[in-house]
N, C-alpha and C positions, 0 to 999 in steps of 0.2 A: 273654173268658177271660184276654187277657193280663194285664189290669187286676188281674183277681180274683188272678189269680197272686201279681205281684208285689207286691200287700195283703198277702199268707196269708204271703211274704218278711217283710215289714216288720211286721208283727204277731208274725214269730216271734222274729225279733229284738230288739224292744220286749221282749218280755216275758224271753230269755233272758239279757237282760243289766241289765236292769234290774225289781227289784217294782215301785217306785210312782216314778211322772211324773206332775208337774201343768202345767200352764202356763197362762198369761189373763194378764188385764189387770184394776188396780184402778183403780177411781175414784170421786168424791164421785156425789153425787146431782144435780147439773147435766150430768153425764157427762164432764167436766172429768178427766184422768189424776192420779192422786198417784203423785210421785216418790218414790222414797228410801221407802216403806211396806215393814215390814218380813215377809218371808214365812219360816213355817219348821213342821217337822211337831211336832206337837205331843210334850213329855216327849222331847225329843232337842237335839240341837245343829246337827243340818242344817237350812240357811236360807238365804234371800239376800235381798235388797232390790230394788224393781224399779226399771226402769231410768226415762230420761230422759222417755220415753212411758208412764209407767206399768203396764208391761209385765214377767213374770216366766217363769221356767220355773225348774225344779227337778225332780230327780230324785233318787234314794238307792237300794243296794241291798239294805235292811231294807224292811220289810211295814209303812205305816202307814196309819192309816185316817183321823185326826183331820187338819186344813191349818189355821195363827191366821195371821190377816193383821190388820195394826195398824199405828195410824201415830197421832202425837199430835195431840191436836185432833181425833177420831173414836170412837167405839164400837167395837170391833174387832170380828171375826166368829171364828169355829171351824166350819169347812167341814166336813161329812163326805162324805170319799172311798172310795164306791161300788165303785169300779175300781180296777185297778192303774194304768191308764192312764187320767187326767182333763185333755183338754187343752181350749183357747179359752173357759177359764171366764174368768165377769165377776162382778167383785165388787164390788158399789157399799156403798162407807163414809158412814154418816150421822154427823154433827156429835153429838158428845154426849159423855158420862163417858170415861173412859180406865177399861181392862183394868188389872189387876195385871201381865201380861205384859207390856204395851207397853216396847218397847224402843228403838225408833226415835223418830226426832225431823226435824221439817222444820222451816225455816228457819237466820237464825243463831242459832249459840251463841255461849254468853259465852263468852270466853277469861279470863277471872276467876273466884275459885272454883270452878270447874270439874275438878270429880277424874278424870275422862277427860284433860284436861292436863298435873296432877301427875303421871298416872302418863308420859305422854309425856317431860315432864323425865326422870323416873327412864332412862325408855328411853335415853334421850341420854346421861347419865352413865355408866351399863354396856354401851353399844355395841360400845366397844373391847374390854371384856374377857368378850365372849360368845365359844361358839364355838370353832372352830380360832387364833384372835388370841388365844387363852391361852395358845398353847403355843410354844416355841421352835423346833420343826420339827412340820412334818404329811404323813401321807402317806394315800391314799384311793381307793378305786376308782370311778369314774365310767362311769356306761351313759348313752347318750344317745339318745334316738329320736325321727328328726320325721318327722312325716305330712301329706301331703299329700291334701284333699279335694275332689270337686266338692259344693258343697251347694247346698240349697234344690231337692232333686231330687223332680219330681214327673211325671203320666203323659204330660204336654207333650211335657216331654224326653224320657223316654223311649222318645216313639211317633217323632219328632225324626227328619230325613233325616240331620242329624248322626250318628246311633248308629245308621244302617240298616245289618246286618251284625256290628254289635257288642253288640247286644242280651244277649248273654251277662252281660256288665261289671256289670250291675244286678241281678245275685246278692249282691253286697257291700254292697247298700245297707245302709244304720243309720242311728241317730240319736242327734245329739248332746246330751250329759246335760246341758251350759251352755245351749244356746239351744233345745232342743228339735225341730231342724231336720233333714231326712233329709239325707244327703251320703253319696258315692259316694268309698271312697278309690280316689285313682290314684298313690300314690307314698309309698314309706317310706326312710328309711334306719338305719341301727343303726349306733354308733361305743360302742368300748369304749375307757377311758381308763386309766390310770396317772398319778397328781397326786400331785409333790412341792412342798414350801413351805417356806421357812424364814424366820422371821419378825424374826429378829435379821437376814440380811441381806439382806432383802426381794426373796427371788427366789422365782421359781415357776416349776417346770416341768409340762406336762403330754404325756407319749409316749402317742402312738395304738397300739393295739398290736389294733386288730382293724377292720375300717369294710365294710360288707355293703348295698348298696341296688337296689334292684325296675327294674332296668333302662335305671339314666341311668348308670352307671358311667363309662362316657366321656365324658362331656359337663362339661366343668368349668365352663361356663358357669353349670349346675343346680347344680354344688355349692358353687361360689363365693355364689352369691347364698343358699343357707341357711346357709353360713357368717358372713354376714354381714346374714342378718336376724335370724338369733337368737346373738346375742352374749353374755357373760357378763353377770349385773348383783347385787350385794349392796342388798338392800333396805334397810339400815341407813344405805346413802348418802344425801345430800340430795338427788340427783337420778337418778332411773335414765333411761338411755338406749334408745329404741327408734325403729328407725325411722329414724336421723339427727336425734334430736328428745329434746328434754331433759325430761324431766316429775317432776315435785313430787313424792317420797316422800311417802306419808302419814307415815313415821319421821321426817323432813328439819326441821330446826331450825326452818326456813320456813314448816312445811305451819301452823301454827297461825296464822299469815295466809292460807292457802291455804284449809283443809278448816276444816269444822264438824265436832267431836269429842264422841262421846258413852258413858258407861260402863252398858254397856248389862245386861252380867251376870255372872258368876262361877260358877263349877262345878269343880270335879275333871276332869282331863284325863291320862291315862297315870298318878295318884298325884298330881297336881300342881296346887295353886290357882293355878287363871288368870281373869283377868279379859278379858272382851267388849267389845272398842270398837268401835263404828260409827264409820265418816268418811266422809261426801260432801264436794264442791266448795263456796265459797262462792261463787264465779263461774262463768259459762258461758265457752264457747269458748277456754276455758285449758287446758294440755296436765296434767290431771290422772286421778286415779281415786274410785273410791267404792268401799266395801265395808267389811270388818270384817277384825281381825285380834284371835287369841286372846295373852294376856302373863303368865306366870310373876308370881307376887304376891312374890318374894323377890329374884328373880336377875334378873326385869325383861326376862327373854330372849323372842325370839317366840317361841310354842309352835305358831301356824297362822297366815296370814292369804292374803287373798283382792286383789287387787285389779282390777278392770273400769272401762279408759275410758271416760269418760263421752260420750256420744253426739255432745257439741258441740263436742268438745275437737278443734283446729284440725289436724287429720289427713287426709290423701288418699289415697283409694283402700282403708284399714281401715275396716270398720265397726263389728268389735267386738275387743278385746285383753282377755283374761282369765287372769288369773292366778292360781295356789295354789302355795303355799310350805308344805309338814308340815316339823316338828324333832321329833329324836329325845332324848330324856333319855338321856345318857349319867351322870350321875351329878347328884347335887343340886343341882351349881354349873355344868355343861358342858350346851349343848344344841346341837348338830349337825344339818346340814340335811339330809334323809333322802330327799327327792322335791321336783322343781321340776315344775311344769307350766304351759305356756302355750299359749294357744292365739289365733289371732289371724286374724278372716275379713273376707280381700280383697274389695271388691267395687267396681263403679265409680260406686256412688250409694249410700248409706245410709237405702234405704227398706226397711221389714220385709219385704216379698215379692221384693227383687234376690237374684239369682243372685251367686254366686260360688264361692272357693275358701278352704278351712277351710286354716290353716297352723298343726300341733301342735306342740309339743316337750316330749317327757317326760325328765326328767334325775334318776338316782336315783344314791345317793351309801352306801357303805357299805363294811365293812371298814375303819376308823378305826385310823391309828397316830401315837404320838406320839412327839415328842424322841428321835427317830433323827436324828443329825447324819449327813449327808453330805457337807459341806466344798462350798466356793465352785465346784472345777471343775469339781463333778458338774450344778450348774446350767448352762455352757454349754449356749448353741443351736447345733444342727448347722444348717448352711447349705442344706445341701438333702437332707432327714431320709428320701426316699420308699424306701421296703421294699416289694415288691411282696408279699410274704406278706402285708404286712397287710389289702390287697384280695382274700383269697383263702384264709381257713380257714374249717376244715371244719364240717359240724354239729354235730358233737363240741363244737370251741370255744366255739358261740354258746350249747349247749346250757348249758354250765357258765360263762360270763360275762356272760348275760342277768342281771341285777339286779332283771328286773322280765319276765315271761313275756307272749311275746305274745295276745292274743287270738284269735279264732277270723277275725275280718274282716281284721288287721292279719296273719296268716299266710295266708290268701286273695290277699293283693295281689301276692304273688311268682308263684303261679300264675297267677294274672288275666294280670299284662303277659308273663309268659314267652308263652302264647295270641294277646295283642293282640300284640304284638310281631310275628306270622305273618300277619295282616290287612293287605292291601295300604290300604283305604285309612286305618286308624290309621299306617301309614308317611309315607301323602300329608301327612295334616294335620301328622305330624310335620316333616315337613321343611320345610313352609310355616313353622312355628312357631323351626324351626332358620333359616331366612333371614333372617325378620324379626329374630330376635334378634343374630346375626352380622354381617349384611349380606353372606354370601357362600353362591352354590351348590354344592352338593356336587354332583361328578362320580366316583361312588366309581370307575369303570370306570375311569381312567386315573389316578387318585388327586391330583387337583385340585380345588381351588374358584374359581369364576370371582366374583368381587367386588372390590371391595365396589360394590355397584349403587346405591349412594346418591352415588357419584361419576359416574355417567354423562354428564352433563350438566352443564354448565359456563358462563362467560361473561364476556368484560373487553374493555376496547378493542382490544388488541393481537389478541387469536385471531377475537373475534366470537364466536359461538357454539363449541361445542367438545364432542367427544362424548369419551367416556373407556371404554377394556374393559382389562380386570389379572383377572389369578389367583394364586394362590400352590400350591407344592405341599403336599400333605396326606391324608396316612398315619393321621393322628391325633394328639392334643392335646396329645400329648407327644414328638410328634418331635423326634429328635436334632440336625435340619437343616431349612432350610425356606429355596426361593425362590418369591420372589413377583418381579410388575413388572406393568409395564402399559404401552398404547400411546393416545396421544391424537391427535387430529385438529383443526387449527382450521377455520374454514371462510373469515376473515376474511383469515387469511397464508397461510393454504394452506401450513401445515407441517405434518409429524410428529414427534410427540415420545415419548419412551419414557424408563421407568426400569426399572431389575433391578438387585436385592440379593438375596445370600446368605447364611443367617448358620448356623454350627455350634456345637455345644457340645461342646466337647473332653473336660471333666472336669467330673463333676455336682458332685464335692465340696466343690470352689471354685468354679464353677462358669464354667471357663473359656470363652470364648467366643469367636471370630475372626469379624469379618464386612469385607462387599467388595459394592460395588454404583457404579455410574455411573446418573447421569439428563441427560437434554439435555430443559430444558421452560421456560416462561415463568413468573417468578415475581414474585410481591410481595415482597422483602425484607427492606421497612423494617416490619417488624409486632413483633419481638419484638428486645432488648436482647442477649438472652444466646445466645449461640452454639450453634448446632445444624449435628451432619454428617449427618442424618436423611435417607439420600439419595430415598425416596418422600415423605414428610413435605410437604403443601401448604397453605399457609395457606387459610384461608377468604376472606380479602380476594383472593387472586389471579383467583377465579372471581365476585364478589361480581354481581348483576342489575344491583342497582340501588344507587349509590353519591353519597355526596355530595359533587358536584362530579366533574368526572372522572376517573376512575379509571386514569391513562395512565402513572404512574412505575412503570412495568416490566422487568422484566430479563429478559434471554436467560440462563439462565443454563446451563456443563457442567461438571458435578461429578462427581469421580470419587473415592470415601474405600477407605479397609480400615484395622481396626482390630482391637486387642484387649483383651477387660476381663475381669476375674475378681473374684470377692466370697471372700475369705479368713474376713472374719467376718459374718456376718447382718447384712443391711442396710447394708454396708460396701463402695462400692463403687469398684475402681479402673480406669480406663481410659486406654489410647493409642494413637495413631493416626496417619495423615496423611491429607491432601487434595488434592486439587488443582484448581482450578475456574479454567475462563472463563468473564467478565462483560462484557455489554456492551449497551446498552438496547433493547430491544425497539419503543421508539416514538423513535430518537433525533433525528426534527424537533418533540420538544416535550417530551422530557425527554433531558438528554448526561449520560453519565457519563463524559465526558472531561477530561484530566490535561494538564497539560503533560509533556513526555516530549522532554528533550535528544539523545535517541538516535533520535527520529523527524523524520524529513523534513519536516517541517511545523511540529514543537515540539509538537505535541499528539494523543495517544493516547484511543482511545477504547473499547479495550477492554483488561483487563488480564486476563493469566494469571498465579496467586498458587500455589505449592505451600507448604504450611500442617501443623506438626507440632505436636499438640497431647496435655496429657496433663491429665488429670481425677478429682476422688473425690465420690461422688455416697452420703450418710448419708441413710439414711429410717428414723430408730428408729420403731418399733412400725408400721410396715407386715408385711402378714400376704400371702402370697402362696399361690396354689394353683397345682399341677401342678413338673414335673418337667425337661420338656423344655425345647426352646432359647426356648420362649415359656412365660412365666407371666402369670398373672392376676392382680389386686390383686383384694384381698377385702375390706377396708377402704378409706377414704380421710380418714383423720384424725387419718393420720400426717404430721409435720415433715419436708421437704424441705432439705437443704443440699446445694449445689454447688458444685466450685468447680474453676476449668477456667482452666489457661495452655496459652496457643497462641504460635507460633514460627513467624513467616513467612523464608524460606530463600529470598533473591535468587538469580538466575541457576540454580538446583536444578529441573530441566525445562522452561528458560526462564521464568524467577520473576520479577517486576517488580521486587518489593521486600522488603525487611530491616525485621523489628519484632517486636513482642514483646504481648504483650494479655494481663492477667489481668481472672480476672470470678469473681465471687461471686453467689449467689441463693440466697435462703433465703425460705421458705415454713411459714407453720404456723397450724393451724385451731385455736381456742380456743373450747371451750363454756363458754358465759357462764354459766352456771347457765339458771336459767330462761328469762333473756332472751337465750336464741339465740346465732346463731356468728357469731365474729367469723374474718374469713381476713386476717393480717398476709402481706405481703409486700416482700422487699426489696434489693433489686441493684444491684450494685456495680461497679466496670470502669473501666479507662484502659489505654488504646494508647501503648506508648514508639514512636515513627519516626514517621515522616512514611507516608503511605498517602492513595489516593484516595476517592472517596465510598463507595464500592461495598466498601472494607470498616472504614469507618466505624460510629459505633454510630450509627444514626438511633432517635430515640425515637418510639417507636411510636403512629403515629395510630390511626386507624379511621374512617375515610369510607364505611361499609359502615352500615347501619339495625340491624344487631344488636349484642346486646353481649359483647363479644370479651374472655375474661381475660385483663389486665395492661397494658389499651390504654388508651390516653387518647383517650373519643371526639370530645373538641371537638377533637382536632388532625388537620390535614392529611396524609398520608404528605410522608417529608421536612419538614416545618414545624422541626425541630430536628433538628440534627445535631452530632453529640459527639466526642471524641474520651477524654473523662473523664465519668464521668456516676455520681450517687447517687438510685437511684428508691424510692420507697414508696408502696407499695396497699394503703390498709386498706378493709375491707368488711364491715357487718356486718348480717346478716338477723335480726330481733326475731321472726321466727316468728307474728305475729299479736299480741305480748304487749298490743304498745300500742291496735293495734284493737281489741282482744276489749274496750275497756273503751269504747266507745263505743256504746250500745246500737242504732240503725240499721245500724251496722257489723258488726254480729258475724257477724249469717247470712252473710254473705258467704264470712266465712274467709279474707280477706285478708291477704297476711302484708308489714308494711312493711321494706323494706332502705336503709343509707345505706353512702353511699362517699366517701371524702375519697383523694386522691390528689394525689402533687406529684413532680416532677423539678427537677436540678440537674444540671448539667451546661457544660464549657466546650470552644472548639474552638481548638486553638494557631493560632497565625502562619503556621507554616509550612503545616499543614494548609492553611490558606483562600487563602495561594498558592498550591500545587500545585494546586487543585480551580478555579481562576480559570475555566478554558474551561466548568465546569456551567453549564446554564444556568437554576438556582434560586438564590437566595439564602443563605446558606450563615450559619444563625445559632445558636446553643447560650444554652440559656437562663440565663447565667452572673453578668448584672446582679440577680435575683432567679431563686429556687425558683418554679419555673411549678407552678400549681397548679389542680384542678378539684375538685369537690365534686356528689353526686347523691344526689336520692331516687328511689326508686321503688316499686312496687306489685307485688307478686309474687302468686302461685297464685290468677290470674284466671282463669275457669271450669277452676281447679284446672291448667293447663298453660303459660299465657302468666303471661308478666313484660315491665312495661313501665321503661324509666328516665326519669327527667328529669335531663339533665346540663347543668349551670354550667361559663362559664368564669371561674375568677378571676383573674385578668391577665395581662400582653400584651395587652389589647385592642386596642392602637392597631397592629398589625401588619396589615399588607396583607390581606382577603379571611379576617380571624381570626374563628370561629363560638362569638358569645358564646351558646346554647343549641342542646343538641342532643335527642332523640328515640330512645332505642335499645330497642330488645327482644328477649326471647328465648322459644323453647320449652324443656319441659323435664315430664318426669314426675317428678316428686317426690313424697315422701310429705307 
C-alpha cells in the first residue's frame, strides 16, 4: 500500500505540472547510442539533443502528440505519443535518406562557408552593444532562487532505515523536466536584489534588500557555499566560470576551434527573425557544453539558448550542469535578459542510476531602467552592509517582490523542514553533517564547541606522540566575541602545553577589532617567510608522522600578542600590535639556537626573549565575505592578496634582547588562463636592518614532510637556508586536464596535469653569522645564485589524490641536498 501511495503522489504531480514527458534513448541498428540526435515535438520549437550516451528526456507544458528524432546520416522517425507521460522509449535510427526536418548534424563541421559561423562573427561584433552595455547607467530588479534536491528518489530509499520516522518528507517528491528524474526537495532560498550600473565608470552595485530560506538561516557555512557555487556569468564572455573551472562559451571567439556549429532553422520568436544554432564539442573530456541557442537576424542579440555539459568534460562530483538563458525584446535594437536558470546534479560517480543532489538556481531580472546618473559615490561599498530586516520581512514583502511565484512543492519545503526540524533523529544526522563539515562539536547547553577533532592527534621527535582537546565559545555565527584555546600533551617530554586567544569586535562599520591570547607549545618555525602572530596557528610540519630525514629543528616556543585592526574601506585592511615571545630549542643536543651574548657568563645565550611592535595593511580586492560577526567566511578564493607588514624589535622593553627593524611584503594572485587553467603567482619580499639571532631570522622554507605544503620548497631541508634579506617566487599552474584530454588512452581517466617552477634569493650579513657562531648548523643563504626547483605532477587521481614530482636545480653539491622528492596531497575538488 505504501508503494501504491506514493505512485498515485508521483503521478499526480507528473501530470499537474507537466502535459507531455518523453524520455529514452536513440540508437542505430547495432544498438550502438547516437550522440547529439536531434529530439523535439513536432510543429513547435521545444527540443533537445541527446546526450553523450545517447539518452533524452523532454518535457513541455503544451499537449503534444507527434516526437521527430533525426540525426544526419539516418531516416528520421515521427513517434506518436499515446500518453502524456512516454518514458524508457527506444528508438533505433536506420542509415538512409535524410528528412526535410533534419537539423542536427554529427561529426566535424567545416569552419568554412559555414553560415552557422558567419552568423557567430556577427555575434562577436554586436556583443558589446547588446543589452544593458548600451546604456550609460542601468538600474533593475533581481529575484533570485536556489533549490536544493535529493534525486534519483525511488521505493529503496524510501522504505530506507535512513527516512524511518520521516517518511512524511516524500509528499514533495517530483520530477525533473531536464533529466526526467524524481527528486525530493530539501532546501530553498529566495534573495531579492536592487542592481545599479554605470557603464561610463564601470561600477556596479547590487543592495540585498530582502533574503528568506527553509531552515539553514544560521548556518553560513550553507550559505557561503551557494554563494559561491553559483556566481555570476555573461554568456557573451569567452569563458564562463563554474565550478573553479573555466569552460568554452559556445559565443567565445575560441569556441569555433572548440564546438561544431550548425544553422539549424529560423522562425518568428516574440515578432522577431531568429535563427537556430546547434553546437556540440569537437573534443571529449574538455570542459565544454552542447546544445542550441536561438539569435536575432538583425541585432545578432541572443534571443534564447541552452547550454549542458557534456558528459566527459573533466569535472568531479557534477554530473550534469544545464542551462537556459530567455531575453526579453525591449525594443527593435535592446534585448535584456528576463530568466537565468541553472541547474546542476551533484553526484559521486556519473552513472544514469547514482543518487545525488539537484542544485537549482532561478534568476529572473525585470523592471528595467535607464540613464539615471547617480555619481561615483553612490557606488561605494559599505564594509560590513548586514541589516537584520533583511532576514526577516514579512509575507506581504515576498508576496509583492517575488518576480517569479513559487510553486506548489517549492512552497511545501518551508512547511516540510519547519516539521523535520522537530524530529530527533533528522537533528542527529544534522549534526553529524555539521561536525564533518566544521570539525567542531556543538555543546549548545554551555554554549561551546569542542574542536577542531581533526587535531587530536599529533607527532615529532621532540613530544613523541601528542594528543590535543580545544574549544571555542559559540552563541552563534555571528558573535560579537569569541575565545577559543586548547591544551596538549606530549608523551615523549612529558609536558603540557596550552594556547587561549580572545578576539572582539568593537565596531561593525569599520570593523574594529582588538584581540590578545598567549600559547606555550613546540613548534616548527622555519616553514613560512612572512610573519605571523597567529597565536593558535600550528604548522603542519610540527606534528608531521613521517618526515624526510629527521624532523628534530624544533622550538620551545612562549608567545604572548594583542592587537588592533580595523578595515575603513572594503578589503582594506589595517593593523597593530605587539609581541612578545621566548625561544629556545626544544631538542638542543642536536639542534642550538644559541648566540653569543656579552652579558652572559659563559658568552653564549641560548634562549632569547624579543618584545616585537609591529604594524601591517593587508588589500584583497574582490574578496567577497559572509557573516557579520568577529568571524567571517570567504566565499570566494580568486581574489589577490597583498601584504605588507614592518615589525620593530624594542631592546631591553620587558627584557628584550635585541634592536631591529624587519619589513616584508607578499603578494598573491590567481589567474584564469582562459581555457587552460589557473595559474597561482606568488611573491615575497623582506630584509632585517640589526643584527638578531637564528630564531628570528627568515629561514626559507623547507618541507621534509611527504605532502605538499603552499609556498614551500620541498627538496629543502628545514633551516637548509637562512636569510636575513630574501626575494621569493611561486608560480604554479593546473592545466585542468587541457593537455590530457588530448591523449586518447588518457582521457577516461580525468586526469588533470600541474607544473611548478619556484626559486629564492636571499643573503645573510657578516654580522648575522658571527652572532649565530655557537648554532650548531651551518648557517648559508643562497646569495651566489637564485636557488631554484621546478615540478610536475598529476592531480584528480581517483578524483581526490594529487601526486608531485619535485627537482632540484642547484646547490647540489651541499651536504645531504635532495636532488628529487615525492610529495602529495588530498583534496575535493571539482
Amino acid at each position: 500500500m505504501k508503494k501504491l501511495f506514493y505512485l498515485i503522489i508521483f503521478l499526480n504531480y507528473c501530470f499537474l505540472w507537466s502535459q507531455t514527458k518523453v524520455s529514452g534513448i536513440v540508437v542505430d541498428e547495432s544498438e550502438n547510442p547516437i550522440p547529439f540526435a536531434n529530439v523535439y515535438f513536432k510543429d513547435s520549437t521545444e527540443g533537445t539533443i541527446t546526450n553523450d550516451d545517447g539518452r533524452f528526456y523532454l518535457e513541455s507544458d503544451q499537449t503534444y502528440d507527434i516526437l521527430i528524432i533525426s540525426s544526419l546520416g539516418y531516416t528520421g522517425q515521427e513517434l506518436e505519443l499515446k500518453k502524456g507521460a512516454n518514458y524508457d522509449l527506444k528508438v533505433i535510427l536506420v542509415e538512409g535518406e535524410l528528412l526535410d526536418e533534419v537539423v542536427v548534424y554529427r561529426g566535424k563541421q567545416s569552419k568554412k562557408n559555414n553560415p552557422a559561423v558567419e552568423i557567430l562573427k556577427k555575434i562577436w561584433a554586436r556583443k558589446r552593444q547588446n543589452g544593458i552595455r548600451k546604456f550609460d547607467q542601468y538600474q533593475y530588479d533581481k529575484y533570485e532562487k536556489v533549490e536544493f534536491d535529493l534525486n534519483t528518489i525511488d521505493s529503496a530509499l524510501m522504505e530506507s532505515k535512513l527516512f524511518k520516522g520521516m517518511e512524511f518528507v516524500f509528499e514533495q517528491v517530483d520530477t525533473s523536466r531536464v533529466t526526467g528524474k524524481t527528486y525530493l526537495p530539501i532546501f530553498i532560498n529566495e534573495a531579492v536584489y536592487k542592481v545599479y550600473g554605470d557603464n561610463k565608470l564601470k561600477k556596479e552595485k547590487e543592495d540585498l534588500i530582502g533574503n528568506k530560506n527553509s531552515g539553514f538561516s544560521s548556518n553560513q557555512s550553507i550559505i557561503s557555499f551557494i554563494q559561491d557555487l553559483y556566481s555570476d556569468y555573461d554568456i557573451y564572455n569567452n569563458y564562463l566560470r563554474f565550478f573553479d573551472k573555466s569552460f568554452v562559451s559556445p559565443l567565445s571567439k575560441t569556441g569555433i576551434d572548440t564546438y561544431n556549429y550548425v544553422l539549424a532553422d529560423s522562425t518568428f520568436i516574440d515578432n522577431k527573425w531568429c535563427y537556430n544554432i546547434i553546437y556540440y564539442p569537437r573534443r571529449k573530456n574538455e570542459l565544454t557544453f552542447k546544445g542550441d541557442f536561438w539569435v536575432n537576424d538583425t541585432t545578432f542579440a541572443i534571443k534564447e539558448i541552452n547550454l549542458q555539459v557534456t558528459k566527459s568534460a573533466n569535472i568531479n562530483w557534477v554530473k550534469e550542469i544545464y542551462i537556459e538563458q530567455e531575453f526579453e525584446v525591449l525594443n527593435d535594437s535592446v534585448f535584456l535578459l528576463e530568466r537565468d536558470y541553472m541547474m546542476s546534479d551533484f553526484s559521486l560517480n556519473k552513472k544514469e542510476e547514482s543518487k545525488g543532489i539537484y542544485g537549482k538556481r532561478t534568476t529572473v531580472y525585470d523592471n528595467y531602467e535607464f540613464d539615471i546618473e547617480k555619481g561615483s559615490s553612490f557606488y561605494e561599498v559599505e564594509v560590513d552592509p548586514f541589516n537584520p530586516v533583511i532576514y526577516d520581512r514579512s509575507d506581504e514583502f515576498w508576496s509583492h517582490h517575488r518576480l517569479e511565484d513559487l510553486n506548489k512543492d517549492e512552497r511545501g519545503i518551508y512547511t516540510m523542514l519547519d516539521t523535520l526540524k522537530t524530529v530527533p533523529k533528522f537533528k542527529r544526522l544534522y549534526n553529524i553533517g555539521s561536525i564533518l563539515a566544521s570539525g567542531y562539536i556543538e555543546i549548545d547547553k554551555w554554549n561551546i564547541d569542542y574542536g577542531p577533532i581533526f587535531s587530536t592527534f599529533g607527532m615529532n621527535e621532540a613530544e613523541g606522540l601528542r594528543i590535543r582537546g580545544g574549544g571555542r565559545t559559540y552563541f552563534g555565527p555571528n558573535d560579537m566575541w569569541r575565545i577559543e584555546g586548547y591544551g596538549a600533551y606530549g608523551f615523549k617530554d612529558s609536558k603540557f602545553k596550552y594556547g587561549i586567544s580572545g578576539k572582539w569586535l568593537l565596531d561593525r562599520k569599520i570593523r574594529l577589532k582588538v584581540s590578545a591570547g598567549n600559547r606555550r607549545d613546540v613548534e616548527q618555525i622555519g616553514v613560512s617567510l612572512t610573519a605571523t602572530n597567529d597565536v593558535l596557528g600550528r604548522s603542519f610540519a610540527s606534528s608531521a608522522l613521517f618526515t624526510a630525514g629527521a624532523n628534530d629543528k624544533l622550538t620551545n616556543i612562549n608567545l604572548t600578542t594583542a592587537g588592533i585592526e580595523f578595515e575603513p574601506y572594503k578589503n582594506l585592511k589595517f593593523g597593530m600590535g605587539g609581541s612578545f615571545r621566548t625561544l629556545r630549542s626544544a631538542l638542543p643536543d642536536v639542534f642550538s639556537l644559541s648566540y653569543l651574548d656579552a652579558e652572559s657568563s659563559t658568552g653564549i645565550a641560548s634562549e632569547t626573549k624579543q618584545f616585537e611592535m609591529n604594524m601591517s595593511l593587508k588589500y584583497t580586492p574582490g574578496r567577497k565575505t559572509i557573516g557579520y560577526g568577529v568571524e567571517r567566511k570567504d566565499v570566494n578564493d580568486d581574489y589577490s592578496i597583498l601584504f605588507l607588514n614592518y615589525s620593530a624589535g624594542l631592546k631591553d622593553v620587558l627584557e628584550s634582547d635585541f634592536d631591529y627593524e624587519k619589513v616584508q611584503l607578499f603578494f598573491r594572485k590567481p589567474w584564469q588562463v582562459g581555457g587552460f587553467g589557473r595559474l597561482f603567482t606568488t611573491v615575497e619580499l623582506g630584509k632585517t636592518f640589526g643584527e638578531v639571532p637564528l630564531s628570528l631570522l627568515s629561514v626559507v622554507p623547507g618541507n621534509q614532510t611527504y605532502f605538499s605544503i603552499f609556498n614551500t620548497f620541498p627538496n629543502l631541508d628545514f633551516y637548509e637556508f637562512v636569510t636575513d634579506t630574501y626575494a621569493s617566487v611561486h608560480l604554479e599552474h593546473n592545466f585542468n586536464g587541457r593537455l590530457f584530454s588530448r591523449v586518447p588512452w588518457l582521457r577516461k581517466f580525468n586526469l588533470r596535469e600541474i607544473v611548478g617552477l619556484r626559486g629564492v634569493w636571499g643573503e645573510l650579513s657578516d654580522e648575522n653569522i658571527l652572532l649565530n657562531q655557537p648554532a650548531n648548523i651551518p648557517l648559508i643563504a643562497p646569495d651566489d645564485r637564485i636557488y631554484w626547483e621546478y615540478s610536475f605532477g598529476i592531480g584528480n587521481i581517483f578524483k581526490v589524490f594529487r601526486i608531485d614530482f619535485n627537482f632540484r636545480g642547484n646547490y647540489l653539491d651541499l651536504p645531504g641536498a635532495r636532488r628529487f622528492s615525492v610529495t602529495g596531497a588530498f583534496g575535493f575538488y571539482f
